[in-house]
Structures are given as structure tokens and as C-alpha cells.
C-alpha positions in Angstrom: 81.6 103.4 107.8 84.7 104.1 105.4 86.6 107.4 106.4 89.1 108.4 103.4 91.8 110.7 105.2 93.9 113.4 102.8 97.6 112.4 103.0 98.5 115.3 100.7 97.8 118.7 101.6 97.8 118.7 105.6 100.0 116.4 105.8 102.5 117.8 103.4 102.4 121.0 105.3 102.8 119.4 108.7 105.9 117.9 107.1 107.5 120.8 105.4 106.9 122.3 108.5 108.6 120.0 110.5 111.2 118.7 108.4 111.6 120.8 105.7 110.6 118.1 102.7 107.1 116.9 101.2 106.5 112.7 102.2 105.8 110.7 98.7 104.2 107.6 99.2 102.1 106.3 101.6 103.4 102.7 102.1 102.3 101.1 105.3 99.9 102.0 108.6 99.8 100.3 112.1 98.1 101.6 115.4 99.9 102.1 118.9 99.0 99.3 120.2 100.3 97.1 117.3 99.3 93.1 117.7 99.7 93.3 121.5 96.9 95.8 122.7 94.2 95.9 120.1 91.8 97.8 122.7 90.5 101.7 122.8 94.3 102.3 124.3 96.3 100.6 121.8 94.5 102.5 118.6 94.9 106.0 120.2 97.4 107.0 117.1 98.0 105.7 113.7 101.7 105.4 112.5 102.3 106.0 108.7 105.2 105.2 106.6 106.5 107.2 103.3 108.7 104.9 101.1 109.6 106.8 98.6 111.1 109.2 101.5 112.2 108.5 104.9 109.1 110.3 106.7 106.9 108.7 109.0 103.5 110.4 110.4 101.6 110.0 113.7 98.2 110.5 113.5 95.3 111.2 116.6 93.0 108.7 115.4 90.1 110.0 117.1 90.7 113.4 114.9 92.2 111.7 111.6 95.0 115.1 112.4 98.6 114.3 112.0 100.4 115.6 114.7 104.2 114.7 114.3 106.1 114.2 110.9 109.7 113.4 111.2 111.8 112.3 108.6 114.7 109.2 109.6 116.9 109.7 106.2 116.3 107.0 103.0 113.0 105.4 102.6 110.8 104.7 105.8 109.4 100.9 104.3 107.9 100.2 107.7 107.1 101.4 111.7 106.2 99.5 114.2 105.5 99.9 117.8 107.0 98.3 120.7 104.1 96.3 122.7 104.9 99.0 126.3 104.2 101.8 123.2 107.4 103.5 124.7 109.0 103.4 120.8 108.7 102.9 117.1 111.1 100.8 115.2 111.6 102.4 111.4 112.8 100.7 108.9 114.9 102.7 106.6 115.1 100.1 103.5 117.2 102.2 101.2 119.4 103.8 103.8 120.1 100.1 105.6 119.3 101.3 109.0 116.9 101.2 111.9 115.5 103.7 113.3 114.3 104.3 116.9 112.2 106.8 117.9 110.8 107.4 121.5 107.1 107.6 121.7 104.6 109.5 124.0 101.3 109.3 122.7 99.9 110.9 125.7 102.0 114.2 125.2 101.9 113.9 121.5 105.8 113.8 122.1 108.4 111.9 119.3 112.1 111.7 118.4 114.3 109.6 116.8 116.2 108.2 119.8 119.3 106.2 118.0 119.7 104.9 114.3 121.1 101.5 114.1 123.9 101.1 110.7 123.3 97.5 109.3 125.2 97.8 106.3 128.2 99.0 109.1 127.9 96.8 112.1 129.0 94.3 113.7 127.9 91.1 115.0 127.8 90.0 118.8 130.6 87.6 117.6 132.5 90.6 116.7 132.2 90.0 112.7 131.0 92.7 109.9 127.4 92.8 109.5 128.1 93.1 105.2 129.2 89.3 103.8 128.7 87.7 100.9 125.9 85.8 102.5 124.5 89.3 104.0 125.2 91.5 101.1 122.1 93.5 101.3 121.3 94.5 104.1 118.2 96.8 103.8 115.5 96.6 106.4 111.8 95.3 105.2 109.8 94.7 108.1 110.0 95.1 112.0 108.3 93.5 114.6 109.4 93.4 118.3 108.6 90.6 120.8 105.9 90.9 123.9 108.7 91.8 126.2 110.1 94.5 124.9 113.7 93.0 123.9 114.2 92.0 121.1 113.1 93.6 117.2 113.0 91.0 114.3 113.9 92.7 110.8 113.2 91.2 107.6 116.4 91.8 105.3 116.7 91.6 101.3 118.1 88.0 101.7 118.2 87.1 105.3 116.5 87.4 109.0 117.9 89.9 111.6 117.4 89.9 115.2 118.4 93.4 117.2 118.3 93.4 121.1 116.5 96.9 122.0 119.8 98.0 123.8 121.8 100.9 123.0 123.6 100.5 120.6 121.3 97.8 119.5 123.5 94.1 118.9 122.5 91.9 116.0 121.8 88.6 114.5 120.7 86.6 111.4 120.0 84.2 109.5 120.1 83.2 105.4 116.7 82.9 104.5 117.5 79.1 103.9 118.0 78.5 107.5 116.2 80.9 109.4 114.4 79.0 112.8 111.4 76.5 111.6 109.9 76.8 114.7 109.1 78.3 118.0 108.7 82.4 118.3 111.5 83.0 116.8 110.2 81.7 113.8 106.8 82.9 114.2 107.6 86.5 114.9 110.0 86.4 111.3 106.9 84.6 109.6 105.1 87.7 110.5 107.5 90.2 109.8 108.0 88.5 105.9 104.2 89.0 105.7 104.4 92.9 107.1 100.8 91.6 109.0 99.2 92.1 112.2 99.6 88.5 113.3 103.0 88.1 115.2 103.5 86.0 118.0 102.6 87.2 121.3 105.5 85.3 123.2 109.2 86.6 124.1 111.9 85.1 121.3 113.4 82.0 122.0 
């Protein structure tokens, strides 16, 4: 049975409530549970991203009611949940950050816990984030591993790998030599096709 849900005028309101702007564009949807827990437990809430704005929207999925709106900054191109549903990554294309927020779909509970600068950072070698290799670094997709650790981002250009610590470390690739192989390479083949088939082993 096809249920079509109004992401204009209860949703707007929830948002201008909340946040004090209106989402535009409806990009991208997941459920709690992402790839990792696809039973009754891990579809409990929908997560919806706005890229033409930076607002995502948790839904109860049993009620089709949004119940948080929060808005990260830019353009929210994609959220994704971390497999122990503790957090959603954001990624906030246009603004060239991640986002994470801390998630309690129990208590209905959500805030954006720390915001990750790519086009500032550094890498764990201690060099700028922004080359001429990396010189776009806006965030397509995330997808984080089974344990937790690591989130692989999808840039304009390259690969990125961010631990989950605070402040979160980095790493990439050019797109000409990101890994081939292993879950490395399976969770970026995933996160360049924004699907729900990433690999359901910790990065190499």
C-alpha cells in the first residue's frame, strides 16, 4: 500500500517552529536502523534531508508525524545513522562540514553534538585538509562502519574517512586511488551510490 506523506505544511510548521526557517527540498530518506538493523527496531523513525537548506527531519514512522526539525547550517545533502542508532552523520555539502547529532529515538530526543570543518582541517599527519588535490571539499554521502568508528564521506573529487572521535580526525583519497578492495572500499562504493547496500564489516 503506497502512503504519500505532506512534507509541506506540517512539516514547515514544525520547522519554523523549531528553527525559525521553512526546509526546501526534500533530498534523501533513511530509517534508524540504516543497512545494519532492517527489523521493526531499526525502522522506528525516518530521517529526512533538505538540500536546498541545511534542515533535517525525524519522522515516527508508525505516525508518518515529524517530531524534530533542526537545521545544521548550508545544505543537508545526506543523514545517516550510526549502526548502535546513538547518532546521525549530516552532510552539509555546501557549507563543507559534518555534522553530528546525538540521537534518542526512544525519547524523541536530538541535537547537533559537534560539526566537523573539512574545508579547515587538518589531517592526522598534521597537513591542511584544502590542497590542490582536495580543493573541494563538500560532503556527498556518509556511511559509518558496523562498529561504530569510523564514517566514510564521499567528497566533490576524493574519499574521506573521519574516526567518530571528538573532534573527529580525517583521511582521503583522490578518487583515482581510493582502496580497490576490502571494506574500505566497499563502504566508499556505497557511499558514491548514496544506497542502502554498504558493507556490514569494520574498515580495514
Amino acid at each position: 500500500m503506497r502512503t504519500v506523506i505532506d512534507l509541506g505544511s506540517e512539516v514547515r510548521d514544525l520547522c519554523l517552529e523549531q528553527t525559525g526557517t521553512a526546509p526546501v527540498r526534500p533530498h534523501m530518506i533513511t530509517f534508524n536502523g540504516g543497512d545494519y538493523n532492517t527489523g521493526p527496531s531499526g525502522n522506528t523513525h525516518a530521517l529526512v534531508s533538505f538540500v536546498a537548506t541545511g534542515h533535517v527531519v525525524f519522522f515516527d514512522a508508525a505516525t508518518r508525524a515529524p517530531v524534530k526539525c533542526i537545521d545544521v547550517g548550508t545544505q543537508a545533502h545526506a543523514i545517516w545513522p550510526t549502526p548502535d542508532q546513538k547518532h546521525a552523520i549530516v552532510a552539509d555539502q555546501n557549507g563543507r562540514k559534518l555534522h553530528r547529532i546525538a540521537t534518542d529515538y526512544a525519547k524523541n530526543e536530538y541535537q547537533v553534538e559537534t560539526s566537523f570543518d573539512l574545508a579547515n582541517c587538518t589531517t592526522p599527519a598534521g597537513g591542511a585538509c584544502t590542497t590542490p588535490l582536495r580543493n573541494d571539499n563538500a560532503p556527498i554521502c556518509p556511511r559509518v562502519d558496523a562498529a561504530n568508528r569510523y564514517t566514510f564521506v564521499t567528497l566533490r573529487g576524493v574519499e574521506c574517512s573521519c574516526s567518530t572521535t571528538t573532534p573527529p580526525r580525517c583521511a582521503s583519497w583522490p578518487s583515482t586511488t581510493a582502496p580497490s578492495s576490502g571494506p574500505a572500499a566497499a563502504l566508499l562504493k556505497s557511499a558514491t551510490r548514496c544506497t542502502s547496500t554498504a558493507a556490514r564489516s569494520p574498515a580495514a
